[in-house]
C-alpha positions in Angstrom: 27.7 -87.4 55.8 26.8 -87.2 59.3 23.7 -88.6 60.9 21.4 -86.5 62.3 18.5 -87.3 64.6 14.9 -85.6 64.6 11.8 -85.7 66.8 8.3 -84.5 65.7 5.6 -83.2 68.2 4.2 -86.4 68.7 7.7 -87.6 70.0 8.6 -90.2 66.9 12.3 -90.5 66.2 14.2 -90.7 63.0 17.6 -90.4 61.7 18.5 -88.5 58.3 21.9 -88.2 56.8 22.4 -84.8 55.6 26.1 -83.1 54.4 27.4 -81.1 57.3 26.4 -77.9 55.4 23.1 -78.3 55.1 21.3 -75.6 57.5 17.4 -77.6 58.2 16.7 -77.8 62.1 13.6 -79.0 60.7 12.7 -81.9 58.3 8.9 -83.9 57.9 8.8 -86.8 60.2 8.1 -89.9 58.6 5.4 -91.7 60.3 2.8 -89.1 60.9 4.4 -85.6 58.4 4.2 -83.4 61.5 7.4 -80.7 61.8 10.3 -82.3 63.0 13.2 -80.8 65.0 16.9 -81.8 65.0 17.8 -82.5 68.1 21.6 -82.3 69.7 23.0 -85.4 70.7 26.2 -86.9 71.5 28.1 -88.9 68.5 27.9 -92.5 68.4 31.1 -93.6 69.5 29.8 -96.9 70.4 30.1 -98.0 66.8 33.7 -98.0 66.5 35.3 -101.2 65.7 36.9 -103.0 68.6 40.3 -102.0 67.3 39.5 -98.3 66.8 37.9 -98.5 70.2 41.2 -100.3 72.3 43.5 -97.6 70.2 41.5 -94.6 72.4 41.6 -96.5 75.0 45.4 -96.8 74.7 45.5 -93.2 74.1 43.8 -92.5 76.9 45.6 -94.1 79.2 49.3 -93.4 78.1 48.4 -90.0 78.9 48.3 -89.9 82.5 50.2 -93.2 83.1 52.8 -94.1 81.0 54.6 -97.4 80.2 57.9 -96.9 82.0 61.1 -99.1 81.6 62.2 -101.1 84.6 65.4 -103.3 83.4 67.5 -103.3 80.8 66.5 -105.4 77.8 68.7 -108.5 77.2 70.8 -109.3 75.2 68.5 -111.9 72.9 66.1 -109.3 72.3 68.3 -107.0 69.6 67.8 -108.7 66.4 70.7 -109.4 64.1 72.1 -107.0 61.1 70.6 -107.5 57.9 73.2 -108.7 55.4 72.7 -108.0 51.8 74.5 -110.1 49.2 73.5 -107.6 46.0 77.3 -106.9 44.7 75.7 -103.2 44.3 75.5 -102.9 47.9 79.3 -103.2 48.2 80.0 -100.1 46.3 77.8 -98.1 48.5 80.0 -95.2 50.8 79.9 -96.5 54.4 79.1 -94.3 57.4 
């Protein structure tokens, strides 16, 4: 459920969590029960975890500068076939 955030006429702030269907611009404010409206603000991106936040940032930046190959890798860095030893295996059709 999303968070919502209201202010009354005597300018107090609160949040509320409401289902995304529910239709009140308006909800009692809880320090002094005046009308309180909904207000529009931005979501709160600043509470992603530090992993969800680098991953944007990654995003982000592949779009308009992407990592580009310079070299051809060596020859250490391809890793070795995996050998299986199941007798099952050997019966298999090879490519």
């Amino acid at each position: 459920m999303p968070l919502y955030e209201f202010r009354c006429e005597n300018s107090h702030l609160h949040e509320l969590l409401l289902s995304m269907s529910a239709a009140d611009r308006t909800a009692p404010c809880p320090e002094c029960g005046s009308a309180a409206t909904r207000l529009v603000s931005s979501p709160a991106l600043g509470h992603l975890g530090s992993e969800r936040a680098r991953l944007l940032d990654r995003t982000a930046a592949s779009a308009h500068a992407p990592a580009v190959v310079d070299q051809v890798p060596g020859p250490g860095s391809a890793r070795p076939a995996r050998t299986s030893h199941d007798p099952r295996h050997a019966r298999l059709p090879r490519p």
